[in-house]
C-alpha positions in Angstrom: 87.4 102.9 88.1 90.0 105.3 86.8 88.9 106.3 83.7 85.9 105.7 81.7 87.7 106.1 78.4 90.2 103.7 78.9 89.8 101.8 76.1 90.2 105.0 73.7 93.4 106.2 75.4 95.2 103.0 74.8 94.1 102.6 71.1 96.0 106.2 70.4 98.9 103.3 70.5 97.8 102.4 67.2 97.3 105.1 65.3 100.0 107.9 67.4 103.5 109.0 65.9 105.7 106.6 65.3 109.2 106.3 66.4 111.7 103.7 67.6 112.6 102.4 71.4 115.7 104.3 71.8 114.2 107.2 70.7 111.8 107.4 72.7 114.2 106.2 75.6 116.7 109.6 73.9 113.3 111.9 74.5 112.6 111.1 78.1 116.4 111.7 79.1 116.3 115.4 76.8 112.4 116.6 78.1 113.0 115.1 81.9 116.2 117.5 82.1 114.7 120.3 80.4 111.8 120.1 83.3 114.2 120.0 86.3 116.0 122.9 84.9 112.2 124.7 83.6 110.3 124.1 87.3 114.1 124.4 89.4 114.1 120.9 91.1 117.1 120.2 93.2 117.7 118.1 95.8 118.2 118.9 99.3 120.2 116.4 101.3 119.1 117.7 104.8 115.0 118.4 103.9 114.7 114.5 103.4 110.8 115.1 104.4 110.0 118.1 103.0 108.1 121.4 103.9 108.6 123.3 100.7 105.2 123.5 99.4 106.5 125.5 96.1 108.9 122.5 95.3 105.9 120.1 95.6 103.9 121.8 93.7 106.5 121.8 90.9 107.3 118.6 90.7 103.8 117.8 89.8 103.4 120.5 87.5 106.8 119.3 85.8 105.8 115.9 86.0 102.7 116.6 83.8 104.4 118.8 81.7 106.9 115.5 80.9 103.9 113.5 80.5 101.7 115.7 78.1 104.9 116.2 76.3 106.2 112.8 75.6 103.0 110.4 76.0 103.4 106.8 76.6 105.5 104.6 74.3 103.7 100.9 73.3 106.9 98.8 72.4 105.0 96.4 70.2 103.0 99.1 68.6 105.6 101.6 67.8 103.7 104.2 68.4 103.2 107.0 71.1 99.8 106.6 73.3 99.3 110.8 73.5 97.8 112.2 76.7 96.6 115.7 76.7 96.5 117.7 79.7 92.8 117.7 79.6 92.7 114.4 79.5 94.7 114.1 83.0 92.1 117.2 84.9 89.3 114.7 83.3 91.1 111.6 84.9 91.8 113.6 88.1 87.8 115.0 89.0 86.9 111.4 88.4 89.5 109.8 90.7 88.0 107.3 93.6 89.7 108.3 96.8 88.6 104.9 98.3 88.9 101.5 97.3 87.3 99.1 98.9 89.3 95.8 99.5 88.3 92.0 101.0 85.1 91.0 101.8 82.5 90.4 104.8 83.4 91.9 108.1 87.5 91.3 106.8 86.5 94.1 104.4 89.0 97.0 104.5 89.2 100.8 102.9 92.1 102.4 101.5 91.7 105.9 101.8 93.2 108.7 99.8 95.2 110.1 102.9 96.5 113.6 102.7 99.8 114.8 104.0 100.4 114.7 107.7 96.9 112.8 107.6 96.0 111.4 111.2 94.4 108.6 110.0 95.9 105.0 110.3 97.3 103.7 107.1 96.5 100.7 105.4 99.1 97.8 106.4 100.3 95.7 102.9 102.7 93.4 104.1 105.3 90.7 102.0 106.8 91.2 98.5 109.8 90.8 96.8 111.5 87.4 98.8 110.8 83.6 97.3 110.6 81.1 99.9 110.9 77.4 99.7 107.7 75.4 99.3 107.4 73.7 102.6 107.7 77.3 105.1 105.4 79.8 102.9 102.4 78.7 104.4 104.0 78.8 107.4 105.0 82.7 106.4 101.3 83.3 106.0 99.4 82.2 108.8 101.6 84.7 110.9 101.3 87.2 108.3 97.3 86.9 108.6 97.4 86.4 111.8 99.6 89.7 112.9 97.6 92.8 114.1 99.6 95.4 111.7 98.8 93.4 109.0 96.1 93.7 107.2 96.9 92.2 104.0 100.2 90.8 102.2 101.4 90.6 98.7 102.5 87.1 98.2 105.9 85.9 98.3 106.9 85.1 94.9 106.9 81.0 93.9 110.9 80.3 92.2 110.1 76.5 92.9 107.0 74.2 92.1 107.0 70.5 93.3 111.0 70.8 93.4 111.2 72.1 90.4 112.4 75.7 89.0 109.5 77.9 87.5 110.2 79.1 83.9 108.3 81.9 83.0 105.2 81.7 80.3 105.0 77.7 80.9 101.9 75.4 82.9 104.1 75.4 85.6 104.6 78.7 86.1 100.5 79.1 86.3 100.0 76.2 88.3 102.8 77.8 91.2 101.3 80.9 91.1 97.7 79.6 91.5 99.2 77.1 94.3 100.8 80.2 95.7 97.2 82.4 95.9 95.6 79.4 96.9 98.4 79.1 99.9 96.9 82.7 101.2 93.4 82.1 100.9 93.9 79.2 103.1 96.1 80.7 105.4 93.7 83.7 105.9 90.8 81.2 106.3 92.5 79.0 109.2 93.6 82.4 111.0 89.8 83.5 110.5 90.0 85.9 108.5 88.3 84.2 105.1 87.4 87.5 103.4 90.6 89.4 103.9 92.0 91.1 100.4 95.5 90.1 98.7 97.9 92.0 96.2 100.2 91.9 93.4 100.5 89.3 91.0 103.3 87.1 91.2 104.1 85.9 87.7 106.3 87.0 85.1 104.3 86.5 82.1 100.9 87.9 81.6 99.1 84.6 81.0 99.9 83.2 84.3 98.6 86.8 86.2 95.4 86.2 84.4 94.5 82.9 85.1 95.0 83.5 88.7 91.4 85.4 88.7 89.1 83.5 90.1 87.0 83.7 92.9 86.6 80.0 94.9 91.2 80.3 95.6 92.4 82.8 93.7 91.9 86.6 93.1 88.5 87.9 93.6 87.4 91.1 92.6 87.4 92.9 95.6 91.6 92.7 95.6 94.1 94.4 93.3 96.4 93.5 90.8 99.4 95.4 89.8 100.6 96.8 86.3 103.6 98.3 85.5 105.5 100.1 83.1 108.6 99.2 81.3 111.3 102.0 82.0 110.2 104.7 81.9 106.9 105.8 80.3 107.2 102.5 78.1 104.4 100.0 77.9 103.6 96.7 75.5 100.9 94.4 75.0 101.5 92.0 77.7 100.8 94.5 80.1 98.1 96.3 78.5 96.5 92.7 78.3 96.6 92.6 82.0 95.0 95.9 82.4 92.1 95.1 79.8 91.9 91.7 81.3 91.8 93.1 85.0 89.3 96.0 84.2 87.0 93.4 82.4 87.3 91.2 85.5 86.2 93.9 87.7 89.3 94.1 90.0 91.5 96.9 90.8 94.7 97.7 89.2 97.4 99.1 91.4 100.8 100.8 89.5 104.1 102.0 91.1 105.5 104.9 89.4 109.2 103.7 89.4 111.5 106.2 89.0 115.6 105.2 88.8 118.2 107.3 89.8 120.7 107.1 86.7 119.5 106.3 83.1 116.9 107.7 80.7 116.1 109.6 84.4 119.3 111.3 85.0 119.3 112.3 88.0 117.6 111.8 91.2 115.2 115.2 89.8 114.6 113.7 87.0 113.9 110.4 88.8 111.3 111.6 90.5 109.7 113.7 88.0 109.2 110.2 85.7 107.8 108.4 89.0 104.8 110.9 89.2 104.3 111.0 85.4 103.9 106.9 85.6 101.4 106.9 88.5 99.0 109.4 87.0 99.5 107.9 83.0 98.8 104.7 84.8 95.5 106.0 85.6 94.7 106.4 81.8 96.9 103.9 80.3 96.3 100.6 83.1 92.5 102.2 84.2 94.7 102.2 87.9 92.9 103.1 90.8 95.9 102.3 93.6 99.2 104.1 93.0 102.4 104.3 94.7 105.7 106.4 94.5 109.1 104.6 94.0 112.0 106.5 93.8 115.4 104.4 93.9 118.6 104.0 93.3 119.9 101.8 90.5 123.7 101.2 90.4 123.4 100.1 93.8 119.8 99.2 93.9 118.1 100.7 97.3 115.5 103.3 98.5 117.1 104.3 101.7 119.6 106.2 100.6 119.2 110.2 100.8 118.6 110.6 97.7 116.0 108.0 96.7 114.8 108.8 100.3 113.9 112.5 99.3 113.0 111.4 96.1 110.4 109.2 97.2 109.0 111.2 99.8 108.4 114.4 97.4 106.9 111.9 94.5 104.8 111.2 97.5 103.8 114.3 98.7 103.2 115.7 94.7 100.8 112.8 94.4 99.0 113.1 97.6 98.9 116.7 97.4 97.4 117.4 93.5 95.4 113.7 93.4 92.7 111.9 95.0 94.5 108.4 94.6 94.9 106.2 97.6 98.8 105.9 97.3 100.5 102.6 99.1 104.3 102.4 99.5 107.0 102.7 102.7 109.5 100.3 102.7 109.7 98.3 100.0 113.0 96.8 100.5 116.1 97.3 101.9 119.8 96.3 101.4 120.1 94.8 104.9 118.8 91.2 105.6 116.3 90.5 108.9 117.5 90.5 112.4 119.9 93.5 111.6 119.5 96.5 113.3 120.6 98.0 109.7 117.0 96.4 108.4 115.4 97.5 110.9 116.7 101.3 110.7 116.0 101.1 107.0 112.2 100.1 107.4 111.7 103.0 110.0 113.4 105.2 107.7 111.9 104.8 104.8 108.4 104.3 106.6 108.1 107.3 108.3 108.8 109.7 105.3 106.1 108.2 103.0 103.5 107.8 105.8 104.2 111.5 107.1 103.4 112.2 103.4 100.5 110.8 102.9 101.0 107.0 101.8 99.3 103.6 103.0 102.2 101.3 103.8 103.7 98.6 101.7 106.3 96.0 101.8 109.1 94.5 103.1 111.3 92.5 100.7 114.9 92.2 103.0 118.2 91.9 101.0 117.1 93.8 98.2 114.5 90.8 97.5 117.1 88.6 96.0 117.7 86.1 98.6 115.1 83.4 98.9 113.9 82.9 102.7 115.5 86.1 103.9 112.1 87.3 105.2 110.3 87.4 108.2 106.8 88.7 109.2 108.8 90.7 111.6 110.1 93.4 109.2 106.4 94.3 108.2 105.2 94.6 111.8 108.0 97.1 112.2 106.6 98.8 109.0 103.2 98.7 110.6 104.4 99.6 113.9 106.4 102.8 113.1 103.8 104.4 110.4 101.3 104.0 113.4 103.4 106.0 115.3 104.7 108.2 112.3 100.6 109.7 112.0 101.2 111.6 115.1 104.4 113.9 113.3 104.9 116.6 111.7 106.9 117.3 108.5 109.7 118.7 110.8 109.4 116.4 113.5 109.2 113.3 110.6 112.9 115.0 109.2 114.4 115.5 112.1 113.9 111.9 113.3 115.1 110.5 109.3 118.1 112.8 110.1 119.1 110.8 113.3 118.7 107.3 111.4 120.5 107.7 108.2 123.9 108.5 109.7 123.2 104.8 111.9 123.7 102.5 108.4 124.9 105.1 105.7 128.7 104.3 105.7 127.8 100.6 105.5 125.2 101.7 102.4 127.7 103.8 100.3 130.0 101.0 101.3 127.8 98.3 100.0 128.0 96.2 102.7 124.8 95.6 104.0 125.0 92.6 106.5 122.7 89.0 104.8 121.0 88.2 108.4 119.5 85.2 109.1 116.8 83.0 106.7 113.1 82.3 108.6 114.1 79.0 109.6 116.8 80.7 111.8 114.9 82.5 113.5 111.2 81.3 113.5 110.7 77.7 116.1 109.4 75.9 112.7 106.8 74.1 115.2 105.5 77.1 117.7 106.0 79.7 114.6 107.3 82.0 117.5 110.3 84.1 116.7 113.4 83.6 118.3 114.8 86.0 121.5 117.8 87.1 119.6 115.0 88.9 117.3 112.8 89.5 119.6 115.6 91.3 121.7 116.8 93.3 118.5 114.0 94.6 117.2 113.1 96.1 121.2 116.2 97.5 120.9 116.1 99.6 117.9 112.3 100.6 119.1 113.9 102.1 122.2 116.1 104.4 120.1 113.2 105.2 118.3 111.4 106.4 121.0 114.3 108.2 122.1 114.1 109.8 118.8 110.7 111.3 119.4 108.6 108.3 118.1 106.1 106.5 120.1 104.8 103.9 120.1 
């Protein structure tokens, strides 16, 4: 796994310097802008995928000098976990550049991929979107059964046997096991029984955990996400799912979430924090999957030029300096499915982080707020175009971004991203066959694309 002295690091939690929430909170915004200012971050709105090898290597280098400087909060402790810069090179030389995901011949490998790396990326489709009861299974078979998929993250359960799930109670791990279950069925009846599954869907820690289990619900060859509160902060119900999940035998997956606004400042010091997170997680959470996040947070969004450059030089800092396989693309967007604007964003947002390195995650339509607002489509076109995206170049990648961004931007600073259409619009509920409108769309945006310079 990550570290072999996991469980030292986080004990430091109980015995580190002790100081309050907000201070800590007052500490990250001070150091973070004293290390855009030391290492000379600033963003560049027309180098959205970067060649500047000197600013990569910065923002890793400031990133760790963050990290070594501040440590890792526990909330519930009151005390700093300290990291030392030796113990990061340790963590580093020992770092797994594969894991290896599913089972049987449905067994898949998530490489460490480098940037401007040839090779395929791995394909992680769903997130963020709930979905009524009687249509996610429905969601899943064509998930499981859809070639640029090769794995999902399940849509989160907001509704168990008609009623509302409320966090920490048997409900709550009864839908989420229901949920697991769901996938494992779905990948069985599409024939693909040993196929590997993401995430965690719960809010509290008890309902994560008792979803590992090997007959329906997470075996160990998946991976299991961990995060950390914002930014650098941690507690007990999240180290108890990193102890729990390393004891299991499963992998831990992070995001290093950095916000534009906040403790972060700005979109420098967003993405300085989001590199900090993904390599304390691999000390902190004994994480062996990362991921670079980079957003927005007034408006919440990754596709805007900012969070767009921020993500894809988080990207390229891990990739570059780390051996950890790194999934993330599009995540979300503001637009809902069967919207070109969706479908721009996904492209957009895909091709920067593949170009730099990153196995492919997501999509979660509508900012993931609006249950049944998600499609199998918009992960296909995620699959699709960082297929196509292993064939650029930094400047070809930036030059293509360029072109899209000015197609949805107005309506983006405007905040008025059209809803789209729910599944059952646009899915025959019998067949499972998407309807022409969407069908017609989603041709249409991939003939500008190619037009663009990428081919499919």
């Amino acid at each position: 796994m990550a570290t072999r002295r996991f469980m030292e690091i986080i004990a430091r939690g109980e015995s580190g310097d002790p100081t309050t929430e907000k201070e800590f909170d007052m500490l990250v915004f001070k150091t973070t802008k004293k290390m855009v200012k030391k290492y000379g971050l600033k963003f560049d709105p027309e180098n959205l995928v970067t060649t500047d090898e000197e600013l990569i290597d910065n923002t890793f280098e400031a990133a760790m000098d963050l990290l070594t400087t501040l440590g890792v909060f526990n909330c519930d402790s009151g005390r700093t976990i300290e990291i030392s810069r030796a113990d990061i090179d340790e963590t580093l030389r020992a770092t797994n550049p594969v894991a290896e995901l599913g089972i049987g011949k449905d067994k898949i490998y998530m490489h460490h991929r480098n940037i401007e790396d040839p090779r395929l990326p791995v394909i992680i489709g769903g997130c963020g979107n709930a979905v009524d009861e009687d249509i996610r299974y429905k969601i899943y078979t064509l998930y499981a059964s859809n070639p640029y998929i090769d794995y999902v993250e399940p849509l989160p359960p907001y509704k168990y046997r008609g009623m509302l799930v409320k966090a920490g109670s048997p409900f709550e791990l009864t839908a989420c096991l229901d949920n697991i279950s769901l996938w494992r069925k779905a990948c069985r009846d599409m024939g693909r029984p040993g196929a590997p599954i993401k995430g965690k869907d719960g809010v509290s820690a008890i309902a994560d955990i008792s979803t590992n289990r090997d007959d329906c619900g997470y075996r160990t060859s998946d991976h299991s996400n961990v995060y950390f509160k914002t930014l650098l902060k941690t507690n007990y119900e999240n180290l108890n799912r990193a102890v729990q999940y390393s004891q299991y035998g499963m992998y831990v997956s992070n995001t290093g979430n950095g916000y534009v606004g906040g403790y972060a400042g700005g979109i420098e010091g967003a993405v300085i924090c989001s590199v900090a997170e993904q390599v304390a997680s691999m000390m902190v959470f004994n994480a062996s999957i990362g991921g670079s996040c980079v957003m927005e947070s007034l408006y919440p969004n990754q596709t805007s030029r900012q969070a767009l450059w921020g993500t894809n030089i988080a990207s390229a800092a891990m990739n570059k300096h780390t051996k950890m396989p790194g999934a993330w693309a599009s995540y979300m967007t503001t637009a809902g499915p069967c919207t070109k604007m969706c479908l721009y964003e996904i492209a957009v947002a895909t091709i920067g982080t593949t170009v730099m390195g990153n196995n492919c995650f997501g999509v979660a339509p509508n900012q993931g707020v609006t249950p049944n607002y998600v499609t199998p489509m918009e992960s296909q076109m995620m699959g699709e175009v960082a297929y196509a995206a292993t064939k650029l170049t930094r400047e070809q990648a930036n030059e293509i971004v360029l072109k899209l961004v000015p197609k949805y931007e107005e309506d983006l600073l405007k905040q008025e991203a059209p809803k789209g259409k729910t599944f059952q619009e646009l899915y025959d509920l019998d067949t499972l066959q998407p309807c022409q409108e969407y069908v017609d769309l989603y041709n249409e945006v991939w003939a500008e694309l190619e037009e663009m310079g990428l081919k499919r």
